[in-house]
Backbone as a chain_set.jsonl record, in Angstrom:
{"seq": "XXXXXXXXXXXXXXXXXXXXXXXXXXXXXXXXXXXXXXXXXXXXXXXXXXXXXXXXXXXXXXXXXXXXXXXXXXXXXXX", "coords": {"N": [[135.719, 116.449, 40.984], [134.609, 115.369, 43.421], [131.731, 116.105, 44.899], [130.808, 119.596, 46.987], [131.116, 119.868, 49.927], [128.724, 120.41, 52.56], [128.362, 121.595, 55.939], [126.651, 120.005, 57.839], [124.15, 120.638, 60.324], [124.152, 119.692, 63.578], [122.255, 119.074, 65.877], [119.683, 119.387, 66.099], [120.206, 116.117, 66.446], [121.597, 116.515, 69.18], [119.854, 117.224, 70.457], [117.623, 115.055, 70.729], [117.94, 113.449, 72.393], [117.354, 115.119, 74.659], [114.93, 115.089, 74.968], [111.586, 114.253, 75.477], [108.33, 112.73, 75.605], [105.205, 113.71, 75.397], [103.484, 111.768, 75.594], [101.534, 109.089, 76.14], [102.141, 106.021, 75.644], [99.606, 103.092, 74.54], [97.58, 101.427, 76.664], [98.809, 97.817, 77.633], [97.038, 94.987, 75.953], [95.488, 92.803, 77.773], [96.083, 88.589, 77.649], [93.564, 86.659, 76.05], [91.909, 83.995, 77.557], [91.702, 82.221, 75.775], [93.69, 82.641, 73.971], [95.492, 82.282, 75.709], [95.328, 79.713, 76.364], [96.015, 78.761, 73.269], [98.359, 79.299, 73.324], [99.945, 78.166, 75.142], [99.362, 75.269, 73.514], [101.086, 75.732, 71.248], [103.014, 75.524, 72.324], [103.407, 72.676, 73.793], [103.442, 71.406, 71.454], [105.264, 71.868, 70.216], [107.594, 71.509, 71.523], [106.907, 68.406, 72.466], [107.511, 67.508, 69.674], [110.332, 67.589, 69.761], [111.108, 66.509, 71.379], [110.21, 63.849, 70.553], [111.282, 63.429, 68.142], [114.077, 63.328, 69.464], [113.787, 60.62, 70.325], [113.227, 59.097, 68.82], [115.185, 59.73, 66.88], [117.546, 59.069, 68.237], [118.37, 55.875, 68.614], [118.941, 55.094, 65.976], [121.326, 56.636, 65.317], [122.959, 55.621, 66.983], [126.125, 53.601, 67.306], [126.379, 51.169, 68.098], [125.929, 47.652, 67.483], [122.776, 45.895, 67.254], [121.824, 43.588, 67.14], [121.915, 40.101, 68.35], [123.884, 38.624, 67.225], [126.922, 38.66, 66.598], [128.15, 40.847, 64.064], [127.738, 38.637, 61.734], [125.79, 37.647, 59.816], [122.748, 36.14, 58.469], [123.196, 34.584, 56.333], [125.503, 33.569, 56.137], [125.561, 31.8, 57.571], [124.797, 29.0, 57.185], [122.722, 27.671, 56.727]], "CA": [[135.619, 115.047, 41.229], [133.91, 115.223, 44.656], [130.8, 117.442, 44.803], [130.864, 120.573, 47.898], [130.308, 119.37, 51.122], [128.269, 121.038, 53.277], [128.427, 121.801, 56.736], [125.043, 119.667, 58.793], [123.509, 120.841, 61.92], [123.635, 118.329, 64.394], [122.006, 120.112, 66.56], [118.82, 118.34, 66.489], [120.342, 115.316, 66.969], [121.628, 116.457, 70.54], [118.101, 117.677, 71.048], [117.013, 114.203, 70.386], [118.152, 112.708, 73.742], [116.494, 115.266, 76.059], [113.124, 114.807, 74.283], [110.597, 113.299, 76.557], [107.363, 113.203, 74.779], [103.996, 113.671, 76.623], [102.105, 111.126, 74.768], [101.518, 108.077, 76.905], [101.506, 104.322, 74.565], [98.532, 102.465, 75.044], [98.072, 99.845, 77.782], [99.171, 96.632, 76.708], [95.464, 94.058, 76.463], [95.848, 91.384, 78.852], [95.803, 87.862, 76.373], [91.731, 86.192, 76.738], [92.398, 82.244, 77.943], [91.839, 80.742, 74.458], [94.922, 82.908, 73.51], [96.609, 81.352, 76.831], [95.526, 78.192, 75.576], [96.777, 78.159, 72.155], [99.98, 79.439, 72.959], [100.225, 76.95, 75.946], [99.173, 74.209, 73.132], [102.051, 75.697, 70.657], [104.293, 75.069, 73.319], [103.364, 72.005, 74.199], [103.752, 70.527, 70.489], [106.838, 72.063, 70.049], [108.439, 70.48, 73.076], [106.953, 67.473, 72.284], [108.331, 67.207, 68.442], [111.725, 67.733, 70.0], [111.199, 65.433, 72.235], [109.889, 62.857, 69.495], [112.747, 63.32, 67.806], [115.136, 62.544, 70.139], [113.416, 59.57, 70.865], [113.56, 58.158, 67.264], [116.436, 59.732, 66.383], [118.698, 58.281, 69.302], [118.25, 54.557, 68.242], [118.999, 55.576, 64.657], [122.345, 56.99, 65.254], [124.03, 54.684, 67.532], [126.973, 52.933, 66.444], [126.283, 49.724, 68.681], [125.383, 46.477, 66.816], [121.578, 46.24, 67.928], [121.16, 42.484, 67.147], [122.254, 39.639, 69.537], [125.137, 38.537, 66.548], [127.779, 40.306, 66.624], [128.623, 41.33, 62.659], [127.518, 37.826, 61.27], [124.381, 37.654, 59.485], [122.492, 34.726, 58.336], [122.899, 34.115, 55.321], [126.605, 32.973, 56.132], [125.412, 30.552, 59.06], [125.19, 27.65, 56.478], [121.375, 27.12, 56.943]], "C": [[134.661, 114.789, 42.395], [133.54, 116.002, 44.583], [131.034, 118.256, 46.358], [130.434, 119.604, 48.891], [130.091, 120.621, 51.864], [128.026, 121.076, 54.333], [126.977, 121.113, 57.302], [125.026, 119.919, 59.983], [123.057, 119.426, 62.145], [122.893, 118.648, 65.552], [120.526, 119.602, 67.386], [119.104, 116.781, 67.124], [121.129, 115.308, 68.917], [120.51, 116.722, 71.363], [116.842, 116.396, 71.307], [116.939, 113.292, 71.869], [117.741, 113.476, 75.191], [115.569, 115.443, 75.601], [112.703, 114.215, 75.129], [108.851, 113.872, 75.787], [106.475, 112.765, 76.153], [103.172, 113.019, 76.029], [102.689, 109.425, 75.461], [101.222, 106.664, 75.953], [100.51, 103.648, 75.069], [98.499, 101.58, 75.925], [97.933, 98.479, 77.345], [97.591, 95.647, 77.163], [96.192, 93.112, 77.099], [95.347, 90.236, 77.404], [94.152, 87.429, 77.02], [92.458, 84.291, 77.084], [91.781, 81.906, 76.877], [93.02, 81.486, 73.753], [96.023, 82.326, 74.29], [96.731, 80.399, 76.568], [95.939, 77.684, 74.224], [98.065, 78.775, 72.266], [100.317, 78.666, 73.859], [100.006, 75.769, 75.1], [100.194, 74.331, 72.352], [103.144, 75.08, 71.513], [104.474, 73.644, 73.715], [103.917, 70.78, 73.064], [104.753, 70.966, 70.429], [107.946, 71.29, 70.985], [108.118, 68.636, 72.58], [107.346, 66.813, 70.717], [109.696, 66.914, 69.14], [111.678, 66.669, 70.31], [111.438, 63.679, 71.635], [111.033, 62.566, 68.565], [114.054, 62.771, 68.108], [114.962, 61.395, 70.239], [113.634, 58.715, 69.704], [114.366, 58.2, 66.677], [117.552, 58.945, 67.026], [119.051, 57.168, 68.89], [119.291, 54.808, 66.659], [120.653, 56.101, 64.438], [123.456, 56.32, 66.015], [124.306, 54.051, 66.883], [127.098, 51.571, 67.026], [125.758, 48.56, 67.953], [123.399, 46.082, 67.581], [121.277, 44.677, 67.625], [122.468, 41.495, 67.955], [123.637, 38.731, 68.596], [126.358, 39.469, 66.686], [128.883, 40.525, 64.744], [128.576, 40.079, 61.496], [126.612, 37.669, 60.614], [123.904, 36.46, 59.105], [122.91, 34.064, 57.317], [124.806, 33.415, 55.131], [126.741, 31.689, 57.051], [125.295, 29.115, 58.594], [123.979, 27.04, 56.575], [120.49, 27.247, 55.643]], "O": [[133.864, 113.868, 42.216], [134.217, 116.984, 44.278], [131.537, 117.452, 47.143], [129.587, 118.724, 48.737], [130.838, 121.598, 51.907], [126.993, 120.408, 54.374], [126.036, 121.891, 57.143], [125.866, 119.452, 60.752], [122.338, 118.57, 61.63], [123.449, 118.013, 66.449], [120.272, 119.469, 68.583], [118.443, 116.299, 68.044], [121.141, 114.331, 69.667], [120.294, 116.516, 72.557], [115.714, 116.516, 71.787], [115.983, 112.619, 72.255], [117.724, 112.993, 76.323], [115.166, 116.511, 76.061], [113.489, 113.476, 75.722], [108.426, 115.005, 75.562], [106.653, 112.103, 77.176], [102.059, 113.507, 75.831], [103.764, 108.84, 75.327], [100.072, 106.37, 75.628], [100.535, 103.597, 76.299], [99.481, 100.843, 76.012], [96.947, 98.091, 76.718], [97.123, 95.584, 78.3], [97.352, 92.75, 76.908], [94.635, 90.582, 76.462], [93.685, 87.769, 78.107], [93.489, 83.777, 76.65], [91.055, 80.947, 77.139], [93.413, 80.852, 72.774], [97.121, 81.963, 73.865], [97.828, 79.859, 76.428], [96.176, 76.499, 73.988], [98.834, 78.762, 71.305], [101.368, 78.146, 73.485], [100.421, 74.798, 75.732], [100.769, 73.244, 72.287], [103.971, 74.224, 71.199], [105.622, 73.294, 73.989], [104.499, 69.731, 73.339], [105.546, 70.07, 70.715], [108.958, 70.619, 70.781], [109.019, 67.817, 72.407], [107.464, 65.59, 70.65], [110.108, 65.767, 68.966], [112.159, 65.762, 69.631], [112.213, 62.773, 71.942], [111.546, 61.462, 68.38], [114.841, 62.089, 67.451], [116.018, 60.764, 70.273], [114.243, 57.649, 69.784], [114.714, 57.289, 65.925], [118.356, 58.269, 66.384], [120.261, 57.156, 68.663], [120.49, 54.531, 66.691], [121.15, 55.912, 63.328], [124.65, 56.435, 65.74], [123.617, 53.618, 65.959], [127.893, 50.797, 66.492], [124.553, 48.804, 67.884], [123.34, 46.201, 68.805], [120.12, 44.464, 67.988], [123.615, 41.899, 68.146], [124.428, 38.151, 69.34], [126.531, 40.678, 66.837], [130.081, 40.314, 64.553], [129.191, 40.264, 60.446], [126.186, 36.896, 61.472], [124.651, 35.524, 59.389], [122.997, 32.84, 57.424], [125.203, 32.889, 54.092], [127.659, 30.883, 57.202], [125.584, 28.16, 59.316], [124.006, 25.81, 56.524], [119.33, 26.835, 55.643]]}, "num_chains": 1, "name": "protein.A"}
């Protein structure tokens, strides 16, 4: 029903944690300033969507009566 199991060397894997390799990763490029500037301009629209949002959304979701009636409308005012 269940095929042989076989005994695995772990052996490597304790070998794995005092490894220290002698190969140095490259040095990271500094960005050029039109990469500073379009990720300073992503940033700037992103912030300001949010922002935009809030601003149009806010109105939009209050539950306050927004006109100077209060739950009357005209068309009952007899005019």
């Amino acid at each position: 029903m269940f095929g042989r199991r076989e005994p695995v060397p772990f052996a490597f894997v304790a070998e794995a944690d005092r490894f220290r390799s002698n190969v140095a990763p490259p040095p990271l490029e500094r960005a050029s300033a039109g990469q500073l500037a379009g990720r300073w301009l992503l940033g700037l629209t992103l912030v300001a969507g949010l922002v935009g949002s809030l601003v149009l959304g806010t109105p939009a979701m209050s539950t306050a009566p927004s006109g100077t009636e209060t739950g009357q409308s005209q068309a009952t005012d007899g005019r």
